[in-house]
DRENKOL-324975 format. One record per residue (C-alpha): residue in three letters; chain; x, y, z; residue number from 1. Coordinates in Angstrom, 3 decimals. Each point is the difference from the previous one (the first is absolute). Example, Ala and Ser with C-alpha at 12.3 -4.5 7.8 and 13.67 -1.06 7.14 Angstrom:
% residues 2
<nugu><r>ALA</r><c>A</c><X>12.300</X><Y>-4.500</Y><Z>7.800</Z><k>1</k></nugu>
<nugu><r>SER</r><c>A</c><X>1.370</X><Y>3.440</Y><Z>-0.660</Z><k>2</k></nugu>
END
This chain:
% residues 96
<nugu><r>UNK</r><c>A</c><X>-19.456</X><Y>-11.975</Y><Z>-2.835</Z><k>1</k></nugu>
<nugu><r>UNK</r><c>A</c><X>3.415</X><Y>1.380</Y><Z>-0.185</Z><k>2</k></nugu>
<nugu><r>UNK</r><c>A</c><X>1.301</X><Y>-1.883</Y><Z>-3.540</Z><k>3</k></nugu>
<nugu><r>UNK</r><c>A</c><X>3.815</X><Y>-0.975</Y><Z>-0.497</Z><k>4</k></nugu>
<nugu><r>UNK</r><c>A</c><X>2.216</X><Y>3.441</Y><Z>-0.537</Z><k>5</k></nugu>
<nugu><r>UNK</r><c>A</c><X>-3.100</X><Y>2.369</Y><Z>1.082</Z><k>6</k></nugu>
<nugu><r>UNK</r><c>A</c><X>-0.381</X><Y>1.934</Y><Z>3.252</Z><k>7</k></nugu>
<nugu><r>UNK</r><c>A</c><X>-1.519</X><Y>2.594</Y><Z>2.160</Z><k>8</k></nugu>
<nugu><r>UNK</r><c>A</c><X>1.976</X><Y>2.826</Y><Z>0.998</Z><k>9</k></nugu>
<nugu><r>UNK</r><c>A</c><X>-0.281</X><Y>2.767</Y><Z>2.545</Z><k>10</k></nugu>
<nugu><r>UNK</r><c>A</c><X>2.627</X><Y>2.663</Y><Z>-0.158</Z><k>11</k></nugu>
<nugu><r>UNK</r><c>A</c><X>-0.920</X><Y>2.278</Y><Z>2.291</Z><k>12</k></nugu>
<nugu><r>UNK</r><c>A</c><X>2.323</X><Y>3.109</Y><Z>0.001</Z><k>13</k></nugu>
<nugu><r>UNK</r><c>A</c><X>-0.860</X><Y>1.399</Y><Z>3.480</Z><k>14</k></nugu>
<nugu><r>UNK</r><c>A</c><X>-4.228</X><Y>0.108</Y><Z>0.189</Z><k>15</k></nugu>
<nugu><r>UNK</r><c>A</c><X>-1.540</X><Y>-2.986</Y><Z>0.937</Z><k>16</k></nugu>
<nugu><r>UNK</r><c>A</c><X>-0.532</X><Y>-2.622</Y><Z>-2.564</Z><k>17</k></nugu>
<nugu><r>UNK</r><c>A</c><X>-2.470</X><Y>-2.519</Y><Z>0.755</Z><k>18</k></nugu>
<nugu><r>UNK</r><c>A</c><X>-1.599</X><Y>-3.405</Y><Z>-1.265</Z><k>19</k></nugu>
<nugu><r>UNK</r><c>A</c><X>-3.341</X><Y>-0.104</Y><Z>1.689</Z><k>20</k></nugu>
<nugu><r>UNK</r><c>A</c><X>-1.561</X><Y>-3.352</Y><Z>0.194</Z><k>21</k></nugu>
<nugu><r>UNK</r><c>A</c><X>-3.837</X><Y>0.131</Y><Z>1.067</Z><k>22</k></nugu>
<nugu><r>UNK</r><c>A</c><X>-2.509</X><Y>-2.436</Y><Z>1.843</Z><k>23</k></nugu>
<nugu><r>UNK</r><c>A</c><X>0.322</X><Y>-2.840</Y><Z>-1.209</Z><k>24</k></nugu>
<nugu><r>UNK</r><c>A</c><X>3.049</X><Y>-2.696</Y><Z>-0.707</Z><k>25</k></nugu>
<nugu><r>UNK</r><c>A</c><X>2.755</X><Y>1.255</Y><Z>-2.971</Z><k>26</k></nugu>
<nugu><r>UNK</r><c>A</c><X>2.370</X><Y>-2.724</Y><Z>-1.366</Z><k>27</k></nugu>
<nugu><r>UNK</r><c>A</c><X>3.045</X><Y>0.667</Y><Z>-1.811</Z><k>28</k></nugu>
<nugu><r>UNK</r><c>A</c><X>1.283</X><Y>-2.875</Y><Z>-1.888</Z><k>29</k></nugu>
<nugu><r>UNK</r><c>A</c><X>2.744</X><Y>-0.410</Y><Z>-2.490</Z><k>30</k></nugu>
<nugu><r>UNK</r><c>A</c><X>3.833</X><Y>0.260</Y><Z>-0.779</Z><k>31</k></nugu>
<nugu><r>UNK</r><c>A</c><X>-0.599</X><Y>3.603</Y><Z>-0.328</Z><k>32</k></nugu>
<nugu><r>UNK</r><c>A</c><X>0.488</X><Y>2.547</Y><Z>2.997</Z><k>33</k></nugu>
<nugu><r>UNK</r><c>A</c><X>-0.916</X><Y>3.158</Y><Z>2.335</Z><k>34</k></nugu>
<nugu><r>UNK</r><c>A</c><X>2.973</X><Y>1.768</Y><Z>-0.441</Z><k>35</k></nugu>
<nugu><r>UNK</r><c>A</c><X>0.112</X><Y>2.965</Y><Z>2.741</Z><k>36</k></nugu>
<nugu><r>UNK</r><c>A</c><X>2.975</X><Y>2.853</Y><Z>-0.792</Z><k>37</k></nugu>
<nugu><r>UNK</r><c>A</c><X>2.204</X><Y>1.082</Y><Z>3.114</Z><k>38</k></nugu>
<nugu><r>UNK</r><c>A</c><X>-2.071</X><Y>2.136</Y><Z>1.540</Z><k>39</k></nugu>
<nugu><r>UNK</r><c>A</c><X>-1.876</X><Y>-0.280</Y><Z>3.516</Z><k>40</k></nugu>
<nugu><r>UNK</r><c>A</c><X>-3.267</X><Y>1.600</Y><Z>-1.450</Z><k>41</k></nugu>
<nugu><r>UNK</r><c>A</c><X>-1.287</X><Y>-2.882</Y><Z>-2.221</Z><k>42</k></nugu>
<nugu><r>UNK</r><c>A</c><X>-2.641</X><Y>-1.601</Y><Z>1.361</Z><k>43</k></nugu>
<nugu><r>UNK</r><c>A</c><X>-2.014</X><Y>-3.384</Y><Z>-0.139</Z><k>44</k></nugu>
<nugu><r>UNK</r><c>A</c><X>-3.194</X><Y>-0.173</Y><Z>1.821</Z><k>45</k></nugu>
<nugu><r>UNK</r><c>A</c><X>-3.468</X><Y>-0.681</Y><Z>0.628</Z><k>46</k></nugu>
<nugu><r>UNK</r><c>A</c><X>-3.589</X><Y>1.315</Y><Z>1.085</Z><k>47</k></nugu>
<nugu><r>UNK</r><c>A</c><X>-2.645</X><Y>-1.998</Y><Z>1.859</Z><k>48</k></nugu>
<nugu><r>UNK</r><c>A</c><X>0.217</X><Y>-3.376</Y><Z>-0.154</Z><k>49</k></nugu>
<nugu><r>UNK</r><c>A</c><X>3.033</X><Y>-0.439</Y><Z>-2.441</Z><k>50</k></nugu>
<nugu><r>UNK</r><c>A</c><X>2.178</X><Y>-3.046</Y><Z>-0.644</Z><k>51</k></nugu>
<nugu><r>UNK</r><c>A</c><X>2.648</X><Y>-0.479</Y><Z>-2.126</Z><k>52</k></nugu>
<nugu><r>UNK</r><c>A</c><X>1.594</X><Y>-3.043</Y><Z>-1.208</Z><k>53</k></nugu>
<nugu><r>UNK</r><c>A</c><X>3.651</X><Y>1.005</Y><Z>-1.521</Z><k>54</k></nugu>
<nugu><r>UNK</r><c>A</c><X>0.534</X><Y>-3.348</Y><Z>-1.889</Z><k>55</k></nugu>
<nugu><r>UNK</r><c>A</c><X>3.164</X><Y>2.090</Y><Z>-2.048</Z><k>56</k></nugu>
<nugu><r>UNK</r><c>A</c><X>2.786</X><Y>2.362</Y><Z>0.999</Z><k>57</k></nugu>
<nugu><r>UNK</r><c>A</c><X>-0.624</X><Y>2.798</Y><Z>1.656</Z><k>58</k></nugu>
<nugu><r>UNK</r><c>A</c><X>3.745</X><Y>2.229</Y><Z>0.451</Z><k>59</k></nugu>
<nugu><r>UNK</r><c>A</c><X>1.579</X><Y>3.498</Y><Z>0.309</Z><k>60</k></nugu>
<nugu><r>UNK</r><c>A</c><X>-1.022</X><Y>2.545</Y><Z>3.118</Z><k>61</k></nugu>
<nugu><r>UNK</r><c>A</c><X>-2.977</X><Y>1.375</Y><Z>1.580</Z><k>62</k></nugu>
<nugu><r>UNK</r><c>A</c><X>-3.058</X><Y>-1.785</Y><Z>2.244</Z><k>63</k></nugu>
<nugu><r>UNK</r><c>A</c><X>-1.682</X><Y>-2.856</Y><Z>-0.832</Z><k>64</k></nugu>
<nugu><r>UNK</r><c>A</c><X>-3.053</X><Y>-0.041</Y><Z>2.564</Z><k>65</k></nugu>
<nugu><r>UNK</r><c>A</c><X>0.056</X><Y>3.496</Y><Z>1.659</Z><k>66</k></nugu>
<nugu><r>UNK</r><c>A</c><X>-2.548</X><Y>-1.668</Y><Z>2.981</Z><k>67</k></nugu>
<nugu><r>UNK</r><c>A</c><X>-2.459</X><Y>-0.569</Y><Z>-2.725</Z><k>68</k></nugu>
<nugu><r>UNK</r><c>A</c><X>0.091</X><Y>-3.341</Y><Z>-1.697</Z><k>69</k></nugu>
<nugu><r>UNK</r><c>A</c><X>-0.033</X><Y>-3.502</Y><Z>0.586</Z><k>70</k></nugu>
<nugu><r>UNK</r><c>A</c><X>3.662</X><Y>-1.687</Y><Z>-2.534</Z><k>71</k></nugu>
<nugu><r>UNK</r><c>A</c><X>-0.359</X><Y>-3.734</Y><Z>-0.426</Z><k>72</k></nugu>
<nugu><r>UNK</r><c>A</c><X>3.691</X><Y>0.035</Y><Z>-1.311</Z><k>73</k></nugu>
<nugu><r>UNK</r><c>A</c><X>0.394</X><Y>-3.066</Y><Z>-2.455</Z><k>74</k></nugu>
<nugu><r>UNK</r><c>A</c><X>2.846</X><Y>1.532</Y><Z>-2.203</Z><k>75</k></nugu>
<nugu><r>UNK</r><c>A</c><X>2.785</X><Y>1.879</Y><Z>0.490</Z><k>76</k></nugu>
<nugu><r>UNK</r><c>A</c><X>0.415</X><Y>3.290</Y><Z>2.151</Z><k>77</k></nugu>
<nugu><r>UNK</r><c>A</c><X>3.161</X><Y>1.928</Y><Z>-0.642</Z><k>78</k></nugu>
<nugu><r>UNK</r><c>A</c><X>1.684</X><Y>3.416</Y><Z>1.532</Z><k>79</k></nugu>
<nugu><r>UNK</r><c>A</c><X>3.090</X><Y>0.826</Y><Z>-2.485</Z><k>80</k></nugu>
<nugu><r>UNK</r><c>A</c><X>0.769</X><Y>3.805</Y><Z>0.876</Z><k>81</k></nugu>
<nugu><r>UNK</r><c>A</c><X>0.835</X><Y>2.014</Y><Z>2.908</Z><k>82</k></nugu>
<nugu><r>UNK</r><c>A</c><X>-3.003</X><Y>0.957</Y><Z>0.404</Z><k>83</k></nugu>
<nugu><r>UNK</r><c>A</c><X>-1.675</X><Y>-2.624</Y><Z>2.348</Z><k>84</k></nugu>
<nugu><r>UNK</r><c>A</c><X>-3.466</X><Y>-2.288</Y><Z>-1.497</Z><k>85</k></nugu>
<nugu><r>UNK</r><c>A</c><X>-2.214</X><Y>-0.070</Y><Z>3.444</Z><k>86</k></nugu>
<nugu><r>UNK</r><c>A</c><X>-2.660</X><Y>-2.299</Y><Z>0.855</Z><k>87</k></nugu>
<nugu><r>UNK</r><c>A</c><X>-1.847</X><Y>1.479</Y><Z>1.697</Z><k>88</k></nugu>
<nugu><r>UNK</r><c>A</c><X>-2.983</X><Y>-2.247</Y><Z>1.580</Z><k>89</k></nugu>
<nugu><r>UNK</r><c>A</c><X>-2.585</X><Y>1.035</Y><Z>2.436</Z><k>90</k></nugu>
<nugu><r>UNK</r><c>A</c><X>-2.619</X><Y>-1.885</Y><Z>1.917</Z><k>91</k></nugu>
<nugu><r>UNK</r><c>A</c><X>-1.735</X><Y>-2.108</Y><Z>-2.917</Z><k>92</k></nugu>
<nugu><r>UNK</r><c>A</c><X>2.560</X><Y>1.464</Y><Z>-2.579</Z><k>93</k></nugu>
<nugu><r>UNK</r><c>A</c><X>2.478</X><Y>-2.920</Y><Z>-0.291</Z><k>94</k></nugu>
<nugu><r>UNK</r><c>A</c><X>1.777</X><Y>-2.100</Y><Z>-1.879</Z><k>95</k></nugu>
<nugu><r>UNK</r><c>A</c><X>-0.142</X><Y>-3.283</Y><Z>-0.432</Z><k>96</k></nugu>
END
């Protein structure tokens, strides 16, 4: 649970920066957020059989999938910089 005020960040400053979810479902819930910095190399994906249930904010730059992880998107997804935020879904790896 993400709580009022708190959040997540990854800054990545030109290596990859990544959020790995594994098998299994994840849920993010709260009025926090996933706050991603503008940069193309942050990262939030999965291994196996992961699912993950964004219930908050997620915002900023980066990849939210990378062809590995099914997003049942209940919240709020947000790109605010140059930098693009790509979904990107493949096969099984959707959102919902």
């Amino acid at each position: 649970m993400l709580n009022a005020g708190s959040s997540l960040a990854l800054n990545s400053v030109g290596n990859t920066t990544s959020l790995q979810f594994t098998d299994g479902t994840t849920t993010a819930s709260g009025t926090g957020s996933i706050d991603l910095g503008n940069n193309s190399n942050n990262r939030i994906t999965g291994s196996g059989a992961a699912t993950f249930i964004n219930q908050t904010t997620i915002q900023g730059a980066g990849k939210l999938s990378n062809n590995s992880l099914i997003v049942n998107n209940q919240g709020t997804i947000s790109a605010l910089y140059f930098n693009a935020l790509t979904f990107d879904p493949s096969g099984q790896r959707r959102l919902h």
